[in-house]
mmCIF file of the C-alpha atoms, coordinates in Angstrom:
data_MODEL
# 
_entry.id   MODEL 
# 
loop_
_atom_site.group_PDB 
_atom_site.id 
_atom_site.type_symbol 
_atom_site.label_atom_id 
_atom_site.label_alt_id 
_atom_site.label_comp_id 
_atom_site.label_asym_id 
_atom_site.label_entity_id 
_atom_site.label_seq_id 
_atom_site.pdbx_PDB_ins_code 
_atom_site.Cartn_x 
_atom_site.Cartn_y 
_atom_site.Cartn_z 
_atom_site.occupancy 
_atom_site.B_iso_or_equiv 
_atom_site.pdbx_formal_charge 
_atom_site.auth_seq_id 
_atom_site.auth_comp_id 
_atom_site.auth_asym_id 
_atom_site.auth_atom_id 
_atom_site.pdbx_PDB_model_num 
ATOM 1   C CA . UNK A 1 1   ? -7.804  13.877  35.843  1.00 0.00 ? 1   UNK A CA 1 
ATOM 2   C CA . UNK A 1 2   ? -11.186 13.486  35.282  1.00 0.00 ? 2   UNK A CA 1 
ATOM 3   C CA . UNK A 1 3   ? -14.725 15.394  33.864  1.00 0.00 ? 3   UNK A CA 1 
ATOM 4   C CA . UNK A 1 4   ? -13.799 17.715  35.831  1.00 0.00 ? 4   UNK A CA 1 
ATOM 5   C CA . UNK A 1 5   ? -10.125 18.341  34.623  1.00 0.00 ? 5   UNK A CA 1 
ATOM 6   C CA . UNK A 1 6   ? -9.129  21.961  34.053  1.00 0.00 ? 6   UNK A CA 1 
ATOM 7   C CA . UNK A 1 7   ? -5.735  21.469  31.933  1.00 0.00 ? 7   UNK A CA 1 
ATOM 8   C CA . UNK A 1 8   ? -6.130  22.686  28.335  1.00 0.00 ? 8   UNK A CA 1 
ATOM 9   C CA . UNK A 1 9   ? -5.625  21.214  25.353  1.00 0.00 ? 9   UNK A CA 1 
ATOM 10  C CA . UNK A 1 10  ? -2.279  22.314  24.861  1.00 0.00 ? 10  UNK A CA 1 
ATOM 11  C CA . UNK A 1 11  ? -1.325  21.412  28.487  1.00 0.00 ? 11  UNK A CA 1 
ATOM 12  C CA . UNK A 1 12  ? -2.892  17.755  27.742  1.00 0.00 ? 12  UNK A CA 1 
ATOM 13  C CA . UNK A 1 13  ? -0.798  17.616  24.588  1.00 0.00 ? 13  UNK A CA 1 
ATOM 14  C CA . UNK A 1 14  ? 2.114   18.135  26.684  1.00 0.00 ? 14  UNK A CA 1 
ATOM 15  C CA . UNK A 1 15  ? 1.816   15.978  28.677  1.00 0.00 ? 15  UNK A CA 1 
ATOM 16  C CA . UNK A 1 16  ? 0.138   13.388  26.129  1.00 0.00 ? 16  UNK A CA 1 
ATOM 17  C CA . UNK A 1 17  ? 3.830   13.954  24.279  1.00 0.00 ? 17  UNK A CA 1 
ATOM 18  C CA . UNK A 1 18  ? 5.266   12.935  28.003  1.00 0.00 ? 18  UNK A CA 1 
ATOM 19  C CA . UNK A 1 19  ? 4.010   9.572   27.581  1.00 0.00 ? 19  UNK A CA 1 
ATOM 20  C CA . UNK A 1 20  ? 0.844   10.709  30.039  1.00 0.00 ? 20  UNK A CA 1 
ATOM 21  C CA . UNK A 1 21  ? -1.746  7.697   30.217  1.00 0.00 ? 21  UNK A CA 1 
ATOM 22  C CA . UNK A 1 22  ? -3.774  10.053  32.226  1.00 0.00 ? 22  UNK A CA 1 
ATOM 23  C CA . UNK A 1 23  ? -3.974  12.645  29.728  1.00 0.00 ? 23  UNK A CA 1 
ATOM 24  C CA . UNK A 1 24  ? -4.624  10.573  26.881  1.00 0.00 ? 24  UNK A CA 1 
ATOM 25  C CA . UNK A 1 25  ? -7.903  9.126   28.438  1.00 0.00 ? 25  UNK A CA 1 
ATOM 26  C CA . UNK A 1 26  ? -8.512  13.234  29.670  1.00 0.00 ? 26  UNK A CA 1 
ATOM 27  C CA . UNK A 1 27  ? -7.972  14.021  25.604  1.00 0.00 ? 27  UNK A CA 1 
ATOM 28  C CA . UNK A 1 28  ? -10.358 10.755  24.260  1.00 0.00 ? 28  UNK A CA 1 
ATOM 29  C CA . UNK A 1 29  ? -13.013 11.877  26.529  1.00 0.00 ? 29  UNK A CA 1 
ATOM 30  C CA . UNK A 1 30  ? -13.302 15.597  25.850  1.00 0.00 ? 30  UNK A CA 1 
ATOM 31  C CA . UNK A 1 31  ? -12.852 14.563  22.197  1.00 0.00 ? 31  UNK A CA 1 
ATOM 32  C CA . UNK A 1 32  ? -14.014 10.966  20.999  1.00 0.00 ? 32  UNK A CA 1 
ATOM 33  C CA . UNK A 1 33  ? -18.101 11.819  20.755  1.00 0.00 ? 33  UNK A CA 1 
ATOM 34  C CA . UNK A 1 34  ? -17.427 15.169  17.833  1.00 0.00 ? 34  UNK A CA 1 
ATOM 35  C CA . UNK A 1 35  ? -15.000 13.246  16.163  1.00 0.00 ? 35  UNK A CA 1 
ATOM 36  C CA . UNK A 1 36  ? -17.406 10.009  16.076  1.00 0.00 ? 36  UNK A CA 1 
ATOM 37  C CA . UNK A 1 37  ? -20.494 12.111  15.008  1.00 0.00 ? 37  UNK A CA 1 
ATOM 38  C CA . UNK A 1 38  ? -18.397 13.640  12.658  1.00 0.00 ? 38  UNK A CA 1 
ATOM 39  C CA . UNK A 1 39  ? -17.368 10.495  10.778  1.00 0.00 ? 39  UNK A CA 1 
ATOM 40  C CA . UNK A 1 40  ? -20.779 9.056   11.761  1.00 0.00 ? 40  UNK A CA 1 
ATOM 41  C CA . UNK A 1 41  ? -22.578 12.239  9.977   1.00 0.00 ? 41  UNK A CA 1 
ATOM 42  C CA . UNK A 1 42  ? -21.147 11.813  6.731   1.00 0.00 ? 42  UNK A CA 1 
ATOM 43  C CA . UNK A 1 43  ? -20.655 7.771   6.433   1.00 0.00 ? 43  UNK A CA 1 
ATOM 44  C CA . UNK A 1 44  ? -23.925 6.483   8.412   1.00 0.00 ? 44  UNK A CA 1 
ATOM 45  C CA . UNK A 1 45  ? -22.325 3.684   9.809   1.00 0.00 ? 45  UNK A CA 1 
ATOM 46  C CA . UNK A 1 46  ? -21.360 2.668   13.308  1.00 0.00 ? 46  UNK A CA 1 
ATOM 47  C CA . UNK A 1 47  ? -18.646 0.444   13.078  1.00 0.00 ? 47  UNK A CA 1 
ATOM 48  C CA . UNK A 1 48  ? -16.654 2.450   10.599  1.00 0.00 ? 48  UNK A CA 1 
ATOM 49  C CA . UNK A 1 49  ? -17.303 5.273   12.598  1.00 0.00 ? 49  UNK A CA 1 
ATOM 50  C CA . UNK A 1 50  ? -16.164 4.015   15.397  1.00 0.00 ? 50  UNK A CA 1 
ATOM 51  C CA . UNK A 1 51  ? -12.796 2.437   13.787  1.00 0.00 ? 51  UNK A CA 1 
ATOM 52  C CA . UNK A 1 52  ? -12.251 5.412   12.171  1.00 0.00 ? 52  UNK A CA 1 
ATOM 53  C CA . UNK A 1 53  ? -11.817 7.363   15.650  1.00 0.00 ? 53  UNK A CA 1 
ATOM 54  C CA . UNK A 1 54  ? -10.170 4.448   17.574  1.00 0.00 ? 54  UNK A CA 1 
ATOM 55  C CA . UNK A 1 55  ? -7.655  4.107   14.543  1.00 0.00 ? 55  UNK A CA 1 
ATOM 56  C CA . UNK A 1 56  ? -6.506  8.153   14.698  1.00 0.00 ? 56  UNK A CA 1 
ATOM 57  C CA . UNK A 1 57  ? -6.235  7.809   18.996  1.00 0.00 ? 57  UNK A CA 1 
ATOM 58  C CA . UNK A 1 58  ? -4.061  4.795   18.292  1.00 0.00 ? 58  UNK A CA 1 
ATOM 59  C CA . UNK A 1 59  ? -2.231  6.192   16.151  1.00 0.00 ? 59  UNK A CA 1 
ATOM 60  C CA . UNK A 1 60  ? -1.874  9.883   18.517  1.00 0.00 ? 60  UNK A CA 1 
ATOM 61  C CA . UNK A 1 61  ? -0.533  7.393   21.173  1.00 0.00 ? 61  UNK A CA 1 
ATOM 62  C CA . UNK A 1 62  ? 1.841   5.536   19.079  1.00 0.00 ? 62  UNK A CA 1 
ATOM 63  C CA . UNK A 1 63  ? 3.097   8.938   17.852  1.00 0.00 ? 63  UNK A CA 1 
ATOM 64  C CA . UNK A 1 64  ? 2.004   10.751  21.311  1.00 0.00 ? 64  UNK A CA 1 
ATOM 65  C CA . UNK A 1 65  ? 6.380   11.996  21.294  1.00 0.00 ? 65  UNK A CA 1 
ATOM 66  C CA . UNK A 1 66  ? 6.792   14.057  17.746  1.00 0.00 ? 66  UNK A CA 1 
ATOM 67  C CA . UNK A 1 67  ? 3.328   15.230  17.557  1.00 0.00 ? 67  UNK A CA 1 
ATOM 68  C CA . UNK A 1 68  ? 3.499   18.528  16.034  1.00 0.00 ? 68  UNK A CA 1 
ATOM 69  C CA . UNK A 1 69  ? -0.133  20.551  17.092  1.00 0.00 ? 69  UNK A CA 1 
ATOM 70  C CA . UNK A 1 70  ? -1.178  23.551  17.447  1.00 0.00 ? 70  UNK A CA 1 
ATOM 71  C CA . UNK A 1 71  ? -5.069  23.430  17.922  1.00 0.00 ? 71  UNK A CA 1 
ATOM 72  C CA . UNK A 1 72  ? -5.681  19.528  19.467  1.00 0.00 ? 72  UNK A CA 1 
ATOM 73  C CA . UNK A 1 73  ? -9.236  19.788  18.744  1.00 0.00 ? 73  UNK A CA 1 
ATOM 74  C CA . UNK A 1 74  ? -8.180  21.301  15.079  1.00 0.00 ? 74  UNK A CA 1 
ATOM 75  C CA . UNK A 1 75  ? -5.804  18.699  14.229  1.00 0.00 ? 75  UNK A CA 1 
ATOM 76  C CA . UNK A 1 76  ? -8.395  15.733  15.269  1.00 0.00 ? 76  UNK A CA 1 
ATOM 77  C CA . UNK A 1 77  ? -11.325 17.243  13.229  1.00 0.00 ? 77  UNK A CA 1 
ATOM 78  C CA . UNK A 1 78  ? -8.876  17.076  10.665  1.00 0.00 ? 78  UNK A CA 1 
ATOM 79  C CA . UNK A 1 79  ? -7.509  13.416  11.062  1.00 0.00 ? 79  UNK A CA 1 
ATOM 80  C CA . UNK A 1 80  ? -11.373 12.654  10.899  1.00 0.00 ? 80  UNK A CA 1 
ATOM 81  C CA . UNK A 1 81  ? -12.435 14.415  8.082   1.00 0.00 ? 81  UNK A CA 1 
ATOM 82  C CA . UNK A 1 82  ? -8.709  12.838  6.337   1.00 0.00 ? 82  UNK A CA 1 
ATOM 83  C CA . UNK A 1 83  ? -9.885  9.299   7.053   1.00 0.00 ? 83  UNK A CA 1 
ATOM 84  C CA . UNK A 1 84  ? -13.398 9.299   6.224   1.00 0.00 ? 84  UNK A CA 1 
ATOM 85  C CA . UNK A 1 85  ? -12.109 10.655  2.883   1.00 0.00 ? 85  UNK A CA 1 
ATOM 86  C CA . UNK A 1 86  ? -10.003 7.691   2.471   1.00 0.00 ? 86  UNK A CA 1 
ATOM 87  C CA . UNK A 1 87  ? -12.251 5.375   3.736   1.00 0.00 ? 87  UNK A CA 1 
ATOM 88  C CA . UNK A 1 88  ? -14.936 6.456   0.871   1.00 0.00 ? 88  UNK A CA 1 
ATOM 89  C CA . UNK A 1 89  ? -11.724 6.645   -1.614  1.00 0.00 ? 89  UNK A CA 1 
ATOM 90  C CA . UNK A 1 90  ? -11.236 2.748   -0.470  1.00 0.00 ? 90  UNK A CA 1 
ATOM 91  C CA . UNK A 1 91  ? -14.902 1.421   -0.370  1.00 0.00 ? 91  UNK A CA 1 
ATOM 92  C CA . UNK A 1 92  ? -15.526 2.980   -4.198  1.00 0.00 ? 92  UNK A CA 1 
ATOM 93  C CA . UNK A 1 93  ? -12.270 1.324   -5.234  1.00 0.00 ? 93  UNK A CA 1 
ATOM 94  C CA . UNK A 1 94  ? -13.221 -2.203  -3.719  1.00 0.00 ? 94  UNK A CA 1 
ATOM 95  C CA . UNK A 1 95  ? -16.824 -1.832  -5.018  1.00 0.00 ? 95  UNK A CA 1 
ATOM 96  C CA . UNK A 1 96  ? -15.277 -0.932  -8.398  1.00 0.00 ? 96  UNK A CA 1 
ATOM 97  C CA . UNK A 1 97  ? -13.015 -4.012  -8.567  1.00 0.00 ? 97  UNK A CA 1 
ATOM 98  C CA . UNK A 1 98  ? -15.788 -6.416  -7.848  1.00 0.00 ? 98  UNK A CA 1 
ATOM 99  C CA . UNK A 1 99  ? -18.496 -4.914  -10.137 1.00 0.00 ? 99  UNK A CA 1 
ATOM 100 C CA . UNK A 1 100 ? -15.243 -5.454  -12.962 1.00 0.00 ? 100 UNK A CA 1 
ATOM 101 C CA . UNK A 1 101 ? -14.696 -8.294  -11.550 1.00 0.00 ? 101 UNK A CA 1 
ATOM 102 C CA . UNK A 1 102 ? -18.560 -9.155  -11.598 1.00 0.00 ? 102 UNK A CA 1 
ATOM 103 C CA . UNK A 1 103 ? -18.478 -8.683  -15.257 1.00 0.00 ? 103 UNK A CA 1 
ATOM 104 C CA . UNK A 1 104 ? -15.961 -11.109 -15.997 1.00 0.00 ? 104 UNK A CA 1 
ATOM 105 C CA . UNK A 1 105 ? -17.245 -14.526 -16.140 1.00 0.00 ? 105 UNK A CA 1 
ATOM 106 C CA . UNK A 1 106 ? -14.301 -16.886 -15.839 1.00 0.00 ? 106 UNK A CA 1 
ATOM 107 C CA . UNK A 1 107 ? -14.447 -19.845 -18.069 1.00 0.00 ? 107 UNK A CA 1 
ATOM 108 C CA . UNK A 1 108 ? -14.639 -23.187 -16.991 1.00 0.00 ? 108 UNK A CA 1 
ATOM 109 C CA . UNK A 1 109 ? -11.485 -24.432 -15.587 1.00 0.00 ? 109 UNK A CA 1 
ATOM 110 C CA . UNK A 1 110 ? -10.492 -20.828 -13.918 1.00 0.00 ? 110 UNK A CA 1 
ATOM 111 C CA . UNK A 1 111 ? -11.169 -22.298 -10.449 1.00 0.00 ? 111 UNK A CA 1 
ATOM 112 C CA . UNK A 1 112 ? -7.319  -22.372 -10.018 1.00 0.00 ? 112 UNK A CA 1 
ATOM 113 C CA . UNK A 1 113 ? -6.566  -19.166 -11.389 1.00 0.00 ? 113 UNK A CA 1 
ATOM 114 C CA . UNK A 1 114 ? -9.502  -17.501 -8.711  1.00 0.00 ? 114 UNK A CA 1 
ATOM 115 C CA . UNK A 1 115 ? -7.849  -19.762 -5.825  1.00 0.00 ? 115 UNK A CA 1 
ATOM 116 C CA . UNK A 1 116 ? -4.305  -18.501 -6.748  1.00 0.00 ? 116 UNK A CA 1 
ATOM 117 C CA . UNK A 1 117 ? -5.434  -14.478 -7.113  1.00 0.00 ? 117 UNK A CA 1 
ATOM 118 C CA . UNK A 1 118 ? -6.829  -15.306 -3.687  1.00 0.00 ? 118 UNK A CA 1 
ATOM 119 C CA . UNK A 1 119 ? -3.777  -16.771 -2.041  1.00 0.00 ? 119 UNK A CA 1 
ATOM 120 C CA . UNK A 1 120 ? -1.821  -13.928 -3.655  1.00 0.00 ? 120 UNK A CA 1 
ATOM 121 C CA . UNK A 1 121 ? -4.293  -11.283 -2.396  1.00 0.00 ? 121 UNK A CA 1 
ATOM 122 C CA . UNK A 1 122 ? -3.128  -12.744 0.761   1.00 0.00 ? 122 UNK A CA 1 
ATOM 123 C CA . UNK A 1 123 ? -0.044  -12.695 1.201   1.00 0.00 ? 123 UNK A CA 1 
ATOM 124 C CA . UNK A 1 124 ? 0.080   -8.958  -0.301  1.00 0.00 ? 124 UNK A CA 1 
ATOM 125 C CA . UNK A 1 125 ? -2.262  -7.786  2.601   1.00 0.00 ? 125 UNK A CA 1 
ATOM 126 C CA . UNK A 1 126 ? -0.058  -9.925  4.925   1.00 0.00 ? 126 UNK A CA 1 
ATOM 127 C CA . UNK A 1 127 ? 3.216   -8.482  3.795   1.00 0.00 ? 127 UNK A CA 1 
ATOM 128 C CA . UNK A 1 128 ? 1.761   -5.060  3.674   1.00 0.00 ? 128 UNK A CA 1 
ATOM 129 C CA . UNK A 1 129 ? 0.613   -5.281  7.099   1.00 0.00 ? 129 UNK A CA 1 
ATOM 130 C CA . UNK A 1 130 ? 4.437   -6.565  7.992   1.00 0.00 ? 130 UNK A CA 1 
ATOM 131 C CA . UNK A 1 131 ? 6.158   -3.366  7.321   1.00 0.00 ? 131 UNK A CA 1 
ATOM 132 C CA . UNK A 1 132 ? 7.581   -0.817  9.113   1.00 0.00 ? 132 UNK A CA 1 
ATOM 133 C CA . UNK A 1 133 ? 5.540   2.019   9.460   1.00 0.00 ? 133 UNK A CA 1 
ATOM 134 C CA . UNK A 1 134 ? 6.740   4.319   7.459   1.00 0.00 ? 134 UNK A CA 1 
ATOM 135 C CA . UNK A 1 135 ? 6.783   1.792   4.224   1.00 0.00 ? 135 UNK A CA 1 
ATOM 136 C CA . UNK A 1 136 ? 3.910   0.684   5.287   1.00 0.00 ? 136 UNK A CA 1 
ATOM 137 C CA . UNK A 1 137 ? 1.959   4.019   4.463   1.00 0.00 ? 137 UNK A CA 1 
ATOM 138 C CA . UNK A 1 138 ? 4.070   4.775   1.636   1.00 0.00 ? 138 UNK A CA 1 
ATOM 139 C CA . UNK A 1 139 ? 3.165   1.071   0.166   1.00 0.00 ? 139 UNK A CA 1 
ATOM 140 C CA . UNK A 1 140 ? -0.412  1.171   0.666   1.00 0.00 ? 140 UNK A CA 1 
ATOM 141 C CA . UNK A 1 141 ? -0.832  4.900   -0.467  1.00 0.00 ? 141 UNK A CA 1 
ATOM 142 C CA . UNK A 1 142 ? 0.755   4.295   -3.471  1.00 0.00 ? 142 UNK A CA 1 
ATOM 143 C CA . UNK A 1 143 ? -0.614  0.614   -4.596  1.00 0.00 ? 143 UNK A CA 1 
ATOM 144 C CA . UNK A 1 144 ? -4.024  0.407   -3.094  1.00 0.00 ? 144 UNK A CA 1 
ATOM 145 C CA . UNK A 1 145 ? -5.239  4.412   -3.398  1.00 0.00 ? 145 UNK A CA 1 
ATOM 146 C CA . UNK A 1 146 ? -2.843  4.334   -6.273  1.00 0.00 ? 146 UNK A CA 1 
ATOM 147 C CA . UNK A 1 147 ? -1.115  8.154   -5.288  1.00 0.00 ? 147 UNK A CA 1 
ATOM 148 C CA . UNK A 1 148 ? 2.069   9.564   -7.203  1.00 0.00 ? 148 UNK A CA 1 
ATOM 149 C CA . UNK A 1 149 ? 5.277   9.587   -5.488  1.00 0.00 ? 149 UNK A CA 1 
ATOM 150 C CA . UNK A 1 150 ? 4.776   12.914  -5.436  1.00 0.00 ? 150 UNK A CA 1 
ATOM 151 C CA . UNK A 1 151 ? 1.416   12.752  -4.216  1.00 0.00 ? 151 UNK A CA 1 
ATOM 152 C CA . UNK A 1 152 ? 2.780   10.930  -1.260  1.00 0.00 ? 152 UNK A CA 1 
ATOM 153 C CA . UNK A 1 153 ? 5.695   12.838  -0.289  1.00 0.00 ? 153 UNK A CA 1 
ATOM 154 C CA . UNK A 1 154 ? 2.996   16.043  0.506   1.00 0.00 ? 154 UNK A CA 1 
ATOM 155 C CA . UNK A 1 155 ? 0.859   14.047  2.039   1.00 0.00 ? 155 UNK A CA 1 
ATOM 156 C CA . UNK A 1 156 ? 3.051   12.421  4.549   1.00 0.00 ? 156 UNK A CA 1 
ATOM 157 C CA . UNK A 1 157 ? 5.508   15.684  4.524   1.00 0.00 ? 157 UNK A CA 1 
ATOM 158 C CA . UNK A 1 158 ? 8.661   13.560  3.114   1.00 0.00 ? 158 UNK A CA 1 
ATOM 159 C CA . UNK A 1 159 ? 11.145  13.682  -0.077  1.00 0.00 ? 159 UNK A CA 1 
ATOM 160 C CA . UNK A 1 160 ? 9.620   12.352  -3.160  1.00 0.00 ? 160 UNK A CA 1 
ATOM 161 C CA . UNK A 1 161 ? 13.273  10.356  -2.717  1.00 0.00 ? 161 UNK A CA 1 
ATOM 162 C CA . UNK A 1 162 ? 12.440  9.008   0.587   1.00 0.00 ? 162 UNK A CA 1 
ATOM 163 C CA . UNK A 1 163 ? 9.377   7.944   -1.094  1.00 0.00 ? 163 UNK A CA 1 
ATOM 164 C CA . UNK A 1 164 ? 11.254  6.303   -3.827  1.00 0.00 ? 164 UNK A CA 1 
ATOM 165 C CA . UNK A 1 165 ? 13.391  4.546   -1.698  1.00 0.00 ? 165 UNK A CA 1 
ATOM 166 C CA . UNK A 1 166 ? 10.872  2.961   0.439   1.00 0.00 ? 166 UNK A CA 1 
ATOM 167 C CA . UNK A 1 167 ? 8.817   1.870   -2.501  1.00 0.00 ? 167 UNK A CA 1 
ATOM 168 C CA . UNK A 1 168 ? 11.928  0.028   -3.966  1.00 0.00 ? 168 UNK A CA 1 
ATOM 169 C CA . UNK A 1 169 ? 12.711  -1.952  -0.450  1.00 0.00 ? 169 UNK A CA 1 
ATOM 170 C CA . UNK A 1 170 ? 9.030   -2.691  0.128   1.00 0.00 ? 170 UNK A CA 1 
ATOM 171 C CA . UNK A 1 171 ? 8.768   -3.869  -3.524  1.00 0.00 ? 171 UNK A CA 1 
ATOM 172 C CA . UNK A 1 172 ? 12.033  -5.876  -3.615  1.00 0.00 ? 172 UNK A CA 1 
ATOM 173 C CA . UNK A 1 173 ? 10.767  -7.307  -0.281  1.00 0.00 ? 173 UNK A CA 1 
ATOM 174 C CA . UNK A 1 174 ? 7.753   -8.549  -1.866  1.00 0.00 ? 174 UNK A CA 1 
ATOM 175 C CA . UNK A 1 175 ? 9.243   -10.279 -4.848  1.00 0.00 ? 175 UNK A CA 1 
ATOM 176 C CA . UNK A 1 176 ? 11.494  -12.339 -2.390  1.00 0.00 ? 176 UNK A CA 1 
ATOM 177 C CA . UNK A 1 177 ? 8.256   -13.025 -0.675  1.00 0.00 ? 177 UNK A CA 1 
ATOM 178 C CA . UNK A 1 178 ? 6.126   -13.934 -3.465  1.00 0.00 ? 178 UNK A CA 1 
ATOM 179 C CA . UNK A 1 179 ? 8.346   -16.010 -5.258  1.00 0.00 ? 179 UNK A CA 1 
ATOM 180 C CA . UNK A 1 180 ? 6.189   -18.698 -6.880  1.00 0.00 ? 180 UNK A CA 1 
ATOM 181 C CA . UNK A 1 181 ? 4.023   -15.418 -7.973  1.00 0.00 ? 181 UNK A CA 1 
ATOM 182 C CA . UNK A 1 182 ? 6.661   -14.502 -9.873  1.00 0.00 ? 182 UNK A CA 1 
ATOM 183 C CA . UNK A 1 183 ? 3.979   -13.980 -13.243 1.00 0.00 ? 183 UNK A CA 1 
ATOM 184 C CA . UNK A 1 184 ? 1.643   -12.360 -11.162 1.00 0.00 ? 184 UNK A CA 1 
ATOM 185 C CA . UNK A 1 185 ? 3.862   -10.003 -9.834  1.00 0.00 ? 185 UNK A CA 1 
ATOM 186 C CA . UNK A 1 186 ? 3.616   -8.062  -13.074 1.00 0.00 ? 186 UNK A CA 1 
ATOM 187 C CA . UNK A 1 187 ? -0.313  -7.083  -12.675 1.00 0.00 ? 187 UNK A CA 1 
ATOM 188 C CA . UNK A 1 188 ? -0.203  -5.941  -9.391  1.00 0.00 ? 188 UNK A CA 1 
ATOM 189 C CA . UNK A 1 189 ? 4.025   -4.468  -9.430  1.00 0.00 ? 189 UNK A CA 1 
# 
């Protein structure tokens, strides 16, 4: 395969689902510059553009066997479009937090409370990034963008139950892991 490659789409998606390196790099290359100028058009930023595209053809590989397509080109306009909403979602929430945070001076003596929050800040992103996939999303869609259970479930096309369920063995996982947290556990539980 090559520029010159005459399969299709949908053949490529076949044999992208076949575990076909080949194909993959045939798909990135008929497909990586629209979705980066798409991202890059509404976010005016290089690198997020470009992690924006590298993170949805990671994640086609990783998921290269179950993908579900009709229209390739379709479905990765989509994914774009999908995380450069999120990615604006996430940058107003973190500016948000520290212009709060900005307005509340700590007294004197809070340099212990700040390093703890820190430390804990840690080991959340840690843990989170220590899931399994699935609880993975689930846990970061529904305590960092802060989405219903049932917000979740459509978005990932699952039960509202199997959201529930994951949510209570990611959050009993983290209260075995924080421990010592144990009173900050309530603000961010």
């Amino acid at each position: 395969m090559g520029a010159n490659s005459t399969y299709t789409d949908s053949e490529l998606l076949t044999l992208l689902r076949a575990g076909d390196r080949q194909a993959f790099e045939e798909i990135y290359r008929r497909h990586w510059k629209n979705m980066y100028r798409t991202a890059y058009l509404v976010l005016h930023d290089d690198a997020a553009s470009t992690d924006i595209v590298q993170d949805i053809f990671v994640w086609c590989w990783e998921k290269r066997a179950i993908m579900q397509v009709a229209s390739l080109g379709g479905y990765l306009s989509m994914a774009v479009r999908y995380k450069v909403a999120n990615y604006i979602r996430r940058e107003k929430v973190r500016a948000g937090f520290f212009a709060e945070a900005e307005k509340l001076r700590l007294p004197e003596g809070a340099h212990e409370f700040t390093l703890e929050l820190k430390e804990l800040r840690s080991i959340i992103a840690q843990f989170t990034e220590e899931l399994p996939g699935r609880c993975r999303d689930i846990f970061y869609l529904s305590r960092f963008e802060y989405l219903s259970n049932k917000e979740i479930a459509a978005r990932l096309g699952i039960s509202e139950k199997t959201v529930e369920n994951q949510l209570t063995i990611a959050l009993k996982r983290l209260r075995m892991r924080l421990g010592s947290f144990s009173a900050w556990m309530v603000l961010f539980l």
